[in-house]
Backbone as JSON, one array per atom type, in Angstrom:
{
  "sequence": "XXXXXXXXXXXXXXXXXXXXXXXXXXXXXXXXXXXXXXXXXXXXXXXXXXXXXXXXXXXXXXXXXXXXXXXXXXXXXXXXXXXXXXXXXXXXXXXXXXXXXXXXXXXXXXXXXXXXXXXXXXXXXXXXXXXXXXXXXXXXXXXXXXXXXXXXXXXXXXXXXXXXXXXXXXXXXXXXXXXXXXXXXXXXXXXXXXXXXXXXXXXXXXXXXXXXXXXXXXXXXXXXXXXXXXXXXXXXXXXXXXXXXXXXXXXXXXXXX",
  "N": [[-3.78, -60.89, -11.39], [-4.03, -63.62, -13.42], [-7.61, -64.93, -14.38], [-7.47, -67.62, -15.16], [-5.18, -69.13, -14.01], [-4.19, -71.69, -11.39], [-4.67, -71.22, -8.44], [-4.37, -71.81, -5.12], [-6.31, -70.86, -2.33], [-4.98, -70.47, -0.25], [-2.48, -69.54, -0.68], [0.26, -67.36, -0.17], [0.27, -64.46, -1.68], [2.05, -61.66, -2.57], [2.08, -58.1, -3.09], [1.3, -56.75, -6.0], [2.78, -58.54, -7.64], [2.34, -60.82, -9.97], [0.65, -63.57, -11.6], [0.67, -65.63, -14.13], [-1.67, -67.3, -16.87], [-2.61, -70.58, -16.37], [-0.68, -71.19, -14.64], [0.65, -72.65, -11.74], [-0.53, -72.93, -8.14], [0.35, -73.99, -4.99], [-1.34, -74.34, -1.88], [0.3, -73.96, 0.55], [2.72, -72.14, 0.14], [4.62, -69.34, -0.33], [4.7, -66.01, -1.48], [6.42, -63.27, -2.31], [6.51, -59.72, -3.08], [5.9, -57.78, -6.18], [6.04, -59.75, -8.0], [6.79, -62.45, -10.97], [5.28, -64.96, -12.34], [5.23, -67.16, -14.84], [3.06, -68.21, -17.71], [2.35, -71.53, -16.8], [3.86, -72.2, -14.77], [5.11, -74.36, -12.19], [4.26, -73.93, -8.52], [4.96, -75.2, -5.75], [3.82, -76.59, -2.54], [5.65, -75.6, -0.05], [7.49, -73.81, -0.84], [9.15, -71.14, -0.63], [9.17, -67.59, -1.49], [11.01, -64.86, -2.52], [11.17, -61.04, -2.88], [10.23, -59.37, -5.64], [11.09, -61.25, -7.81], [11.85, -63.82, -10.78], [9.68, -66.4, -12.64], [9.81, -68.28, -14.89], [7.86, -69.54, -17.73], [6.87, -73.11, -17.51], [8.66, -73.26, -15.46], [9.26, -75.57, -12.33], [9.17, -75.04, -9.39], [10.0, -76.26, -6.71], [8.93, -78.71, -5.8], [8.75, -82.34, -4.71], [11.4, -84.22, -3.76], [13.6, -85.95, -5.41], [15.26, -87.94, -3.88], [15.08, -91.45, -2.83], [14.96, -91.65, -0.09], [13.44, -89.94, 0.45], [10.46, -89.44, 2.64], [8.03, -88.21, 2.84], [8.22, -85.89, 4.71], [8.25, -82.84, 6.06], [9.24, -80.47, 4.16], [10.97, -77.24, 2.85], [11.19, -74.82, 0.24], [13.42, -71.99, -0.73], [13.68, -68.93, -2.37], [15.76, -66.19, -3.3], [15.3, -62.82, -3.14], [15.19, -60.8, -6.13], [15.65, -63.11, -7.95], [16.01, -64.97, -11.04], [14.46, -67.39, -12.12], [14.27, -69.49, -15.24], [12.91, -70.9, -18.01], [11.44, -74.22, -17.56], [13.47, -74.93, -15.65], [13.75, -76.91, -12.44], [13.47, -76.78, -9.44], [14.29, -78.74, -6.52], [12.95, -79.51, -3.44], [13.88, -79.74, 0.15], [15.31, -82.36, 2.18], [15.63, -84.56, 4.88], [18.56, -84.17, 5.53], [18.6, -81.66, 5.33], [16.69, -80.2, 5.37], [15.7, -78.09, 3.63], [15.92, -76.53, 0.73], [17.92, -73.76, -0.7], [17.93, -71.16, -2.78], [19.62, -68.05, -3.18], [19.9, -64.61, -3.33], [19.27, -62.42, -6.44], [20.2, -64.25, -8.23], [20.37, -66.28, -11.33], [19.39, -68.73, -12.88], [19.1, -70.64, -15.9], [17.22, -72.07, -18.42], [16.4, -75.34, -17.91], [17.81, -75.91, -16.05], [18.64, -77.73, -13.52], [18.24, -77.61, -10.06], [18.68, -80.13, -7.0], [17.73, -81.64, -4.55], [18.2, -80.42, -0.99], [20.49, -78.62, -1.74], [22.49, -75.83, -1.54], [22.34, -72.13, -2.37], [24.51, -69.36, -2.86], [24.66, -66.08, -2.98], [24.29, -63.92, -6.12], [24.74, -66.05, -7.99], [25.44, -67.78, -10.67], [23.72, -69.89, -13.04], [24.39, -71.87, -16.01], [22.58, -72.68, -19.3], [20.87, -75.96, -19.06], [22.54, -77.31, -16.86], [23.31, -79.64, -14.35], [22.76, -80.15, -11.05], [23.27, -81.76, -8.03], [22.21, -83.56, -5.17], [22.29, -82.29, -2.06], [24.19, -80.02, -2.36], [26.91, -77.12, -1.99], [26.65, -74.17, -3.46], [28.79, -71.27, -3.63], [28.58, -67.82, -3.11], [28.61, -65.78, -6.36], [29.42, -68.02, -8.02], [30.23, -68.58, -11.16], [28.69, -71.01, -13.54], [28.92, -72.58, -16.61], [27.42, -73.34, -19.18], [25.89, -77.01, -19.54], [26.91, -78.7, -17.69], [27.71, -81.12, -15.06], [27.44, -81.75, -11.88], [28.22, -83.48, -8.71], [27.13, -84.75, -6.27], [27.25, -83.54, -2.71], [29.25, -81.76, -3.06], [30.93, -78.96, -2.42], [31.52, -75.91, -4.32], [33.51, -73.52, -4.46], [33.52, -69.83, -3.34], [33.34, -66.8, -5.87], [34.12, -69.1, -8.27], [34.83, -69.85, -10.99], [33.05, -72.24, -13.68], [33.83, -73.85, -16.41], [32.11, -75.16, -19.37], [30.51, -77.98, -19.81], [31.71, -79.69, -18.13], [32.41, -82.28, -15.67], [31.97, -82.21, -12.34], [32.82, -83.52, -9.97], [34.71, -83.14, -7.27], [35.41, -81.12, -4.61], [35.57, -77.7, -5.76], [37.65, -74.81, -4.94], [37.88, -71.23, -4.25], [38.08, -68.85, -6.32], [39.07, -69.72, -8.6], [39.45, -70.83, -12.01], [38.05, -73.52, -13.57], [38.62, -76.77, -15.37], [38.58, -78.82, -18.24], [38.67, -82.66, -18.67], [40.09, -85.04, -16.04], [38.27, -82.85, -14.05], [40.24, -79.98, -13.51], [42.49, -77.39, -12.4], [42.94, -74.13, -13.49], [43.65, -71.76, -13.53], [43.5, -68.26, -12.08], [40.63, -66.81, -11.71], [40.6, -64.25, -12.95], [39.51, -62.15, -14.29], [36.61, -61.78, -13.79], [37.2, -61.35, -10.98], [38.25, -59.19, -11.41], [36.39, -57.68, -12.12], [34.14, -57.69, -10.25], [35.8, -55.64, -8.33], [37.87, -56.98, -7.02], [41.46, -55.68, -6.42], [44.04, -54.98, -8.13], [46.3, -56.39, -6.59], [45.35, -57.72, -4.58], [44.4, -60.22, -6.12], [46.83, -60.75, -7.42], [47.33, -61.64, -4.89], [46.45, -64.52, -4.45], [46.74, -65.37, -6.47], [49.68, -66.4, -6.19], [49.11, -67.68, -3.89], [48.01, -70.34, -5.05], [49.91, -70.37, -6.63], [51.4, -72.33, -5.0], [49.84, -73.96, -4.18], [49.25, -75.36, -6.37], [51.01, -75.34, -8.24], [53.43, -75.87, -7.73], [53.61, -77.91, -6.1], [53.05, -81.35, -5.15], [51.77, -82.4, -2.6], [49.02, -82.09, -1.19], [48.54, -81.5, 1.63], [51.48, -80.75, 2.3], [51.31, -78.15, 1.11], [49.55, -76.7, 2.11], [50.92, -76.06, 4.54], [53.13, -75.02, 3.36], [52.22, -72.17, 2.01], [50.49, -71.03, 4.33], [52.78, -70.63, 5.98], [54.19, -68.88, 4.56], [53.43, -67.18, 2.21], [52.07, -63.9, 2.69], [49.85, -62.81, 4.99], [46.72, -62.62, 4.29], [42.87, -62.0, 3.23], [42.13, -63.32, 1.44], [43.86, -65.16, 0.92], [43.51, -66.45, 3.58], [40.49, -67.37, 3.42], [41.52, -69.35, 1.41], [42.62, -71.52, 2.44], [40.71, -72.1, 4.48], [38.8, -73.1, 2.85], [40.07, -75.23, 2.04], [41.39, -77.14, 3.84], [38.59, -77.85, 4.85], [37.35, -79.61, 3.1], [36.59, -82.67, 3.19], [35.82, -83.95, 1.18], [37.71, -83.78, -0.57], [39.8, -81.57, -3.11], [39.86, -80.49, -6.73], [41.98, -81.67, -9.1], [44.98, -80.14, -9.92], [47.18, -78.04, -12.68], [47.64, -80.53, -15.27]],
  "CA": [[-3.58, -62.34, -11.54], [-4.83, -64.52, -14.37], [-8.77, -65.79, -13.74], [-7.52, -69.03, -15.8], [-4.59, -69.54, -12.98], [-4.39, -72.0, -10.71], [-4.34, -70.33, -6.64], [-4.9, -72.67, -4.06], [-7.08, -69.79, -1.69], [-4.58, -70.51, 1.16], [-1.59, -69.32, -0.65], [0.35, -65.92, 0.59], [0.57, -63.63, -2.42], [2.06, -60.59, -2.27], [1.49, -57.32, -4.15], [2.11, -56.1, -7.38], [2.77, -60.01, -8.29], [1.62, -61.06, -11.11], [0.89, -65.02, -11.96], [-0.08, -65.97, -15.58], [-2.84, -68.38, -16.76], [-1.9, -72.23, -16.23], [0.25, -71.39, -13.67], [0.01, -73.3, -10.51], [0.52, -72.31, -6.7], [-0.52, -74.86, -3.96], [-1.38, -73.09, -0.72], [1.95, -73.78, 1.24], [3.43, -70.88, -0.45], [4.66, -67.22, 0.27], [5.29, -65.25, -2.8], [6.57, -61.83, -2.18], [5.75, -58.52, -3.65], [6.47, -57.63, -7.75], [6.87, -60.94, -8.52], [6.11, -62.55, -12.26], [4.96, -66.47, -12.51], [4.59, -67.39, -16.05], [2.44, -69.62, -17.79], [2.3, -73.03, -17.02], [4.98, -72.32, -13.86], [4.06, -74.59, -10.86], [4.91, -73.23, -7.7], [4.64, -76.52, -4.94], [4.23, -76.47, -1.54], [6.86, -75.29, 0.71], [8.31, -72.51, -1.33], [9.42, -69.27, -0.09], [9.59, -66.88, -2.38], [11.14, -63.35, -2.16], [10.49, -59.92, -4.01], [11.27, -59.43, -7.64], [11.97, -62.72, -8.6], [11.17, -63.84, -12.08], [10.04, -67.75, -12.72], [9.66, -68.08, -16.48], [6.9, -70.74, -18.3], [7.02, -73.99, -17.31], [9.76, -74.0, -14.25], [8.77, -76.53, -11.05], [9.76, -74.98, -7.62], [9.87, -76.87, -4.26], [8.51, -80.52, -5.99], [9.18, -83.29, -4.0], [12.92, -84.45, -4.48], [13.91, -87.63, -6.13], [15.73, -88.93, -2.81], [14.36, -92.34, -2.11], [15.09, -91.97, 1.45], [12.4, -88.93, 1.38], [9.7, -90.2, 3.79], [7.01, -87.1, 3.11], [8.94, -85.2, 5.83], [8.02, -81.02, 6.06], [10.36, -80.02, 4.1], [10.54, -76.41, 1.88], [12.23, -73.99, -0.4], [13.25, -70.82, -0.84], [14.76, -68.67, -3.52], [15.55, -64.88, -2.25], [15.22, -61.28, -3.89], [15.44, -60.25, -7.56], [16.15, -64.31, -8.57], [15.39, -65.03, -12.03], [14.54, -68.42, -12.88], [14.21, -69.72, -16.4], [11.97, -71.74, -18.4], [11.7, -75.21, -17.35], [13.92, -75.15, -14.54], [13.6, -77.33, -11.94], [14.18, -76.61, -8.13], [13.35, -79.75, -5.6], [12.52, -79.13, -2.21], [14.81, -80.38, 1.04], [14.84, -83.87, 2.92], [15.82, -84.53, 6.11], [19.45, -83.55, 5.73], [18.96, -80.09, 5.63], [15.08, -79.64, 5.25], [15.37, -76.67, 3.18], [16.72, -76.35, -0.19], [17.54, -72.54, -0.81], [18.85, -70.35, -4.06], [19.83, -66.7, -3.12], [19.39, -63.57, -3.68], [19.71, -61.9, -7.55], [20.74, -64.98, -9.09], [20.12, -66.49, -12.62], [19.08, -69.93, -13.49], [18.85, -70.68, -16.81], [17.12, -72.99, -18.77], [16.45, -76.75, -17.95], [18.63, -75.99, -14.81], [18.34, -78.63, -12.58], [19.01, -77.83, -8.68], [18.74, -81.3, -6.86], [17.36, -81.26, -2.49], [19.46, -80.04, 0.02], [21.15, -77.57, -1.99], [22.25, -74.33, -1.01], [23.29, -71.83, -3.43], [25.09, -67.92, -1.91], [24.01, -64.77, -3.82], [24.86, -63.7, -7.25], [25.24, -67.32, -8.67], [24.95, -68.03, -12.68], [24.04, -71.33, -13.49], [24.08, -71.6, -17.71], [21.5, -74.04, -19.36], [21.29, -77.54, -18.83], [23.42, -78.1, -16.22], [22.67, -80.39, -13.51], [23.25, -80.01, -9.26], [22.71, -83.36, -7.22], [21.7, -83.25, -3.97], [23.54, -81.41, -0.53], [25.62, -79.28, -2.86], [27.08, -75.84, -1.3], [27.34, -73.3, -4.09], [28.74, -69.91, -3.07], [28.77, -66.51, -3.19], [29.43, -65.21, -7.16], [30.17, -68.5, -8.88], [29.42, -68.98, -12.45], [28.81, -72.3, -13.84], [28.36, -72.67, -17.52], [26.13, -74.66, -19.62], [26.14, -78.47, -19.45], [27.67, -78.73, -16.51], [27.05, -81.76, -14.63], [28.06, -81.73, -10.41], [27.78, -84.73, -8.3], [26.31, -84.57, -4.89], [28.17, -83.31, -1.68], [30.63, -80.76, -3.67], [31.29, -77.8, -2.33], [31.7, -74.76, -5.27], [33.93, -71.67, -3.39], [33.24, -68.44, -4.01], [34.13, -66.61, -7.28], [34.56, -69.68, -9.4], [34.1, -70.3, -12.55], [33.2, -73.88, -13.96], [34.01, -74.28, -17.67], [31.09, -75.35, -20.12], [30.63, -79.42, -20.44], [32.71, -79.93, -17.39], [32.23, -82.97, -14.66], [32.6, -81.48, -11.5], [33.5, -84.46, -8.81], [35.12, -82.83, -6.0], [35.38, -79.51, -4.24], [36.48, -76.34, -6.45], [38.35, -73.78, -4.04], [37.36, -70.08, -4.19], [38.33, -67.84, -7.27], [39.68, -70.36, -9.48], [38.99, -71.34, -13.07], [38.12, -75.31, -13.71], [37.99, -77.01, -16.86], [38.93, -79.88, -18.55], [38.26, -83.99, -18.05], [38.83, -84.43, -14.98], [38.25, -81.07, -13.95], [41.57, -79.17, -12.89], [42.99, -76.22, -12.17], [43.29, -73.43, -14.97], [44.42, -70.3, -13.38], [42.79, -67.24, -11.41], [39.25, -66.11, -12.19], [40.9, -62.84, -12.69], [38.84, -61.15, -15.23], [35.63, -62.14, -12.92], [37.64, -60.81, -9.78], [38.42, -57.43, -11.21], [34.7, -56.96, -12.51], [33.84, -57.53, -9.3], [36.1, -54.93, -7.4], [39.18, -57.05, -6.72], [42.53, -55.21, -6.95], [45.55, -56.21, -8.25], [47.13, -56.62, -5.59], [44.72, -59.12, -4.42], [44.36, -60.92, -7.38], [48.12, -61.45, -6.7], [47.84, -62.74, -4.02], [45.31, -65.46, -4.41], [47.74, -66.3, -7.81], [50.62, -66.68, -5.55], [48.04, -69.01, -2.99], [47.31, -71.4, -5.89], [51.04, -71.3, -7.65], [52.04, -72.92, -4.0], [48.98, -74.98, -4.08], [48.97, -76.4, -7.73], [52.44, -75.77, -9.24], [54.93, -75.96, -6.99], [53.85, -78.91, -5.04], [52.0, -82.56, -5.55], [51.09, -82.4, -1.88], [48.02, -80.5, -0.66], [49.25, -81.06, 3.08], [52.3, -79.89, 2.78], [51.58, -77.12, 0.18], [48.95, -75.5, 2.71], [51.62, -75.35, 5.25], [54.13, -73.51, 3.11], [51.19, -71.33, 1.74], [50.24, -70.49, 5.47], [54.35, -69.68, 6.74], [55.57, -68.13, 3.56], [52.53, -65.9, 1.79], [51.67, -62.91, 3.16], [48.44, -62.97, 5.44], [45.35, -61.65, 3.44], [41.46, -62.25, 3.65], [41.82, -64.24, 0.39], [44.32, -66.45, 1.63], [42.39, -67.28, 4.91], [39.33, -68.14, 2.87], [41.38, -70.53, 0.28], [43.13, -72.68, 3.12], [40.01, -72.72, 5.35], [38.27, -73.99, 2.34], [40.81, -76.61, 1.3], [41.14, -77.66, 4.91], [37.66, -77.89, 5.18], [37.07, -79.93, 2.15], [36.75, -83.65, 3.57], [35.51, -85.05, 0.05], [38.96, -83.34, -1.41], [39.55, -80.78, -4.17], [40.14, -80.9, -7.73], [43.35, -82.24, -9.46], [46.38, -79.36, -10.45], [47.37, -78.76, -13.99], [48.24, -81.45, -15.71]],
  "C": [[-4.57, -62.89, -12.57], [-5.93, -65.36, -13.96], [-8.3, -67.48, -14.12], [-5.79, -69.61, -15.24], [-5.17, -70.32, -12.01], [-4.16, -71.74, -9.24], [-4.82, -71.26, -6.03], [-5.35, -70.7, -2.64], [-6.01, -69.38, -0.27], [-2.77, -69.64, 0.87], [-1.63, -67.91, -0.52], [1.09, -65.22, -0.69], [0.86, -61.75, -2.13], [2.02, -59.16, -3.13], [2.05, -56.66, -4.94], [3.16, -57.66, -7.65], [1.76, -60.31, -9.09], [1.82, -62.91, -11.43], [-0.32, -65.48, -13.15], [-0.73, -67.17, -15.6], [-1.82, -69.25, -17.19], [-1.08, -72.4, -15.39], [-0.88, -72.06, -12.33], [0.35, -73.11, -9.1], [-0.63, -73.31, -5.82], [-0.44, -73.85, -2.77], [-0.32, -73.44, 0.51], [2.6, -73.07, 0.45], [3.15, -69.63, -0.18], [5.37, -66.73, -0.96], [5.6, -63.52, -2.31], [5.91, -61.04, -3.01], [6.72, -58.01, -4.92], [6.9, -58.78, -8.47], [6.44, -61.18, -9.9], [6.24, -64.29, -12.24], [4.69, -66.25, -13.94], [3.85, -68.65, -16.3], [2.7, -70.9, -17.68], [3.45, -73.22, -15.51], [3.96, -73.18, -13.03], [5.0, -74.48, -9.48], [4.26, -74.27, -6.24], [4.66, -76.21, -3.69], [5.41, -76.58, -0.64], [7.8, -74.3, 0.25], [8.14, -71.29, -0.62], [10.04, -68.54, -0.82], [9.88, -65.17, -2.35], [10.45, -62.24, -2.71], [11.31, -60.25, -5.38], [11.78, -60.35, -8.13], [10.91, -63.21, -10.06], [11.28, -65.36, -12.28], [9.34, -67.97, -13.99], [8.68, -69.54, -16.9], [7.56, -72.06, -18.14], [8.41, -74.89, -16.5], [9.13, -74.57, -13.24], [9.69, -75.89, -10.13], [9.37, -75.69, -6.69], [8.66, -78.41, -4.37], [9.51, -81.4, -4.89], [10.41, -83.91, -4.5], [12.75, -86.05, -4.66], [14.52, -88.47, -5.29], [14.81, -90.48, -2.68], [13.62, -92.72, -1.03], [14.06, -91.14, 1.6], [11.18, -89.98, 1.3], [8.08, -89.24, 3.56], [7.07, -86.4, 3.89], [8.35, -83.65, 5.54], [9.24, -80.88, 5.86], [10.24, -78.07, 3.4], [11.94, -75.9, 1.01], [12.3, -73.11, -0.84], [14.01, -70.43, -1.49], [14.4, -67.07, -3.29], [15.35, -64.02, -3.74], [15.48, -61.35, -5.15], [16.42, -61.29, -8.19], [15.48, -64.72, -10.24], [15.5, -66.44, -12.0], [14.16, -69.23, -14.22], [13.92, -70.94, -16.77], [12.01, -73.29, -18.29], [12.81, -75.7, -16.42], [13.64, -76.21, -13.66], [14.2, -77.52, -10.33], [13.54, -77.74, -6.86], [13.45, -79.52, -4.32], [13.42, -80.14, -1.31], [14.51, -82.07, 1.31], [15.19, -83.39, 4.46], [16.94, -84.15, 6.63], [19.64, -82.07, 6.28], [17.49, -79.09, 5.73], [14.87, -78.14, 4.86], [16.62, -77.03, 1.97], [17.32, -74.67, -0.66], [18.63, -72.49, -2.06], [19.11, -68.7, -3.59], [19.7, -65.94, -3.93], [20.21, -63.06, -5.21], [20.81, -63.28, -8.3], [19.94, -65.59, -10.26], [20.15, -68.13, -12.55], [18.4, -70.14, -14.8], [18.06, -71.74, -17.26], [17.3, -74.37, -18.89], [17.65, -76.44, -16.52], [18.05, -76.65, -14.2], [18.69, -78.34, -11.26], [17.88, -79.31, -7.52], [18.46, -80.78, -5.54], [18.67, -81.15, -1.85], [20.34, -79.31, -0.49], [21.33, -76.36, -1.19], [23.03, -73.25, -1.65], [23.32, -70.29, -2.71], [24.06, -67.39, -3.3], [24.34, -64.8, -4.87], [25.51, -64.97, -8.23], [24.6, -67.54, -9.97], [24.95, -69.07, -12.88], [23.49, -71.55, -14.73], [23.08, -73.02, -17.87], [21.79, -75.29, -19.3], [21.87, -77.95, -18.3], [22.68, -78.4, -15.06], [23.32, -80.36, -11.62], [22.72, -80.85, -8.81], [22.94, -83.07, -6.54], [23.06, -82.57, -3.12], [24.64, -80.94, -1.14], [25.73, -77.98, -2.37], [27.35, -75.37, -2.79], [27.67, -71.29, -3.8], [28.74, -68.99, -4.0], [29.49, -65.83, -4.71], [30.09, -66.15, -8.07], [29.14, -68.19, -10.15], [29.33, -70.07, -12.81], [28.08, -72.2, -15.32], [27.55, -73.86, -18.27], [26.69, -76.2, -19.62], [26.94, -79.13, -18.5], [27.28, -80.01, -15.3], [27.85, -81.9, -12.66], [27.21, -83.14, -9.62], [27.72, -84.42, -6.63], [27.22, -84.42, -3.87], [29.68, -82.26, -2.21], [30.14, -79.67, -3.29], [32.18, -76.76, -3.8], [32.12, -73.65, -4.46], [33.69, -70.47, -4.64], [33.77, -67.78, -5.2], [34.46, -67.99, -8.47], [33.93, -69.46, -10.31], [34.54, -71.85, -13.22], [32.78, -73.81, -15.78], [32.66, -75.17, -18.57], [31.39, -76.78, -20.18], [31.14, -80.05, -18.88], [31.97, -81.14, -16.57], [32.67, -82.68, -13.04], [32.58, -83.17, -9.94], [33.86, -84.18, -7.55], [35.47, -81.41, -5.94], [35.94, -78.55, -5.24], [36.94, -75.72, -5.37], [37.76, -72.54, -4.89], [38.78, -69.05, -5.13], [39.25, -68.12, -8.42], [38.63, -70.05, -10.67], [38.98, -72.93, -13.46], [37.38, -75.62, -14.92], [38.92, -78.44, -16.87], [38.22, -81.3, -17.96], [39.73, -84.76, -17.28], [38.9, -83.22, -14.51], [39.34, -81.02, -13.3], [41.36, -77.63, -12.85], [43.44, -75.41, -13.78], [43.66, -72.14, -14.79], [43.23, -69.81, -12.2], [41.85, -67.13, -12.32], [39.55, -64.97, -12.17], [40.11, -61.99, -13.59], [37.43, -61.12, -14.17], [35.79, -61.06, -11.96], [37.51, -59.68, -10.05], [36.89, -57.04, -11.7], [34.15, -56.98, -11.46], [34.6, -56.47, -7.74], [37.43, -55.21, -7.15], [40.58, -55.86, -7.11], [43.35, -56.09, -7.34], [46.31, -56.86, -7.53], [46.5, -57.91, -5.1], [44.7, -60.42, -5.03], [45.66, -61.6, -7.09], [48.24, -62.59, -5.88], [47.32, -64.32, -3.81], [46.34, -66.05, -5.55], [48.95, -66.85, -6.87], [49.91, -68.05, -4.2], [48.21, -70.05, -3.83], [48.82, -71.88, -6.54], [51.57, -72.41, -6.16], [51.25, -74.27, -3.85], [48.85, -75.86, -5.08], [49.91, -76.67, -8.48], [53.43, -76.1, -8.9], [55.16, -77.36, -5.8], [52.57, -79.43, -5.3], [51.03, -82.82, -4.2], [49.98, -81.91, -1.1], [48.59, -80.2, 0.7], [50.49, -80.38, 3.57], [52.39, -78.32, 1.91], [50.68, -76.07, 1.08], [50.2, -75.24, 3.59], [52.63, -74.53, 4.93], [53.44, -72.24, 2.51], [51.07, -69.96, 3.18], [51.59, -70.05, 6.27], [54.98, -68.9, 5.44], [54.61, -67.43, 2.6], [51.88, -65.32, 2.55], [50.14, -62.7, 3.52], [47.47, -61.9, 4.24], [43.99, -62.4, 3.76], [41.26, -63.44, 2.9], [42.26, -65.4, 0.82], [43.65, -67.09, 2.6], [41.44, -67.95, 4.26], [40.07, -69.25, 1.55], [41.86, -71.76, 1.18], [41.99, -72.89, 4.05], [39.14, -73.57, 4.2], [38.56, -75.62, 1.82], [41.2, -77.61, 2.62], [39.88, -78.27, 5.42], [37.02, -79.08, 4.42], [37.88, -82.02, 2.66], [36.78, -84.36, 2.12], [36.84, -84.32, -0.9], [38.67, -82.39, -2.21], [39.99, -81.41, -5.69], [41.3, -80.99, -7.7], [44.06, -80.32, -9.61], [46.57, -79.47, -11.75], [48.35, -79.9, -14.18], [49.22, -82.03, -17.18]]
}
């Protein structure tokens, strides 16, 4: 560790971590083991930090969030295993909603990434530079989200998406789409994604056949889940796109248009 680092004496470093000079760690913090702080990072009370995670010059973890409503409540935040985060980042710590903001394991935050309190982002999530996450957002398991990307608070992101560069994201995505355009819609299967990740064809299928029932063939969502759910063939995928679109109080995105 760098003598010309800042360590508060109380914080829990772990070994074969490394934290460069100007960096800052208040002593409410747990840093795992192999980690790399760069210069000028400051690492705030209430972070929980895994192994192998990489937080690049001048990113802020687990600062106090911009809520109004926060009160100085115990809140923290944690960002799991072999997470990279990138230079100037910015990750803010929970409120009272959810008193924990977390990022998972082996994911990428790029540059000037903003994640906003009460977040909670799954594993393997790509979020490109400059885009922005406002508060109590779910992002799951494997999305990507490209640069400039701006999301507005309480949106649920399903698994596998992918969110188009520039985009305004407003209301729920569903799981293994593609969304683009103003206002964000529907643009097909994330099928190139899917099969890099394992999907078969067959699957892939079927999730295309989910979505033509859900976006092309019908203006209604209510009645398009129920012919979805009596007339395509049970699968895992299917279950997870109608529990999400069922689930999805603040609605989903529009259909092409």
């Amino acid at each position: 560790m760098s003598v010309q680092a800042n360590i508060h004496p109380d914080a829990k470093i772990g070994k074969g971590t490394v934290i460069e000079a100007f960096a800052t760690v208040q002593g409410d913090v747990k840093i795992g083991e192999n980690c790399w702080i760069g210069p000028g990072a400051c690492i705030m009370d209430g972070a929980r930090i895994g192994n192998n995670v990489k937080i690049f010059p001048g990113a802020i973890i687990s600062i106090v969030s911009q809520d109004l409503k926060y009160n100085g409540e115990y809140t923290t935040t944690h960002i799991g295993d072999n997470t990279t985060i990138r230079e100037y980042a910015t990750v803010h710590k929970g409120t009272t909603d959810r008193n924990k903001t977390v990022i998972g394991s082996n994911c990428l935050l790029m540059a000037y990434v903003h994640i906003a309190h009460d977040c909670i982002l799954g594993d393997h999530v790509i979020i490109a530079n400059s885009s922005q996450i406002a508060g109590h957002c779910n992002i799951e398991d494997w999305v990507i989200i490209e640069g400039v990307v701006a999301v507005q608070q309480f949106v649920t992101i399903g698994e596998q998406a992918f969110i188009a560069g520039g985009s305004l994201v407003r209301k729920n995505v569903p799981p293994y789409v593609k969304a683009a355009r103003e206002p964000l819609s529907y643009c097909g299967v994330n099928a190139i994604g899917l099969r890099r990740r394992g999907f078969t064809d067959t699957q892939i299928a079927n999730i295309e056949d989910v979505y033509r029932v859900i976006y092309i063939m019908n203006s209604n969502i209510s009645e398009a889940i129920k012919i979805a759910d009596l007339e395509i063939p049970n699968s895992n995928e299917k279950d997870t796109i109608l529990k999400f679109i069922r689930n999805s109080s603040k609605g989903i995105m529009r259909g092409i248009s």
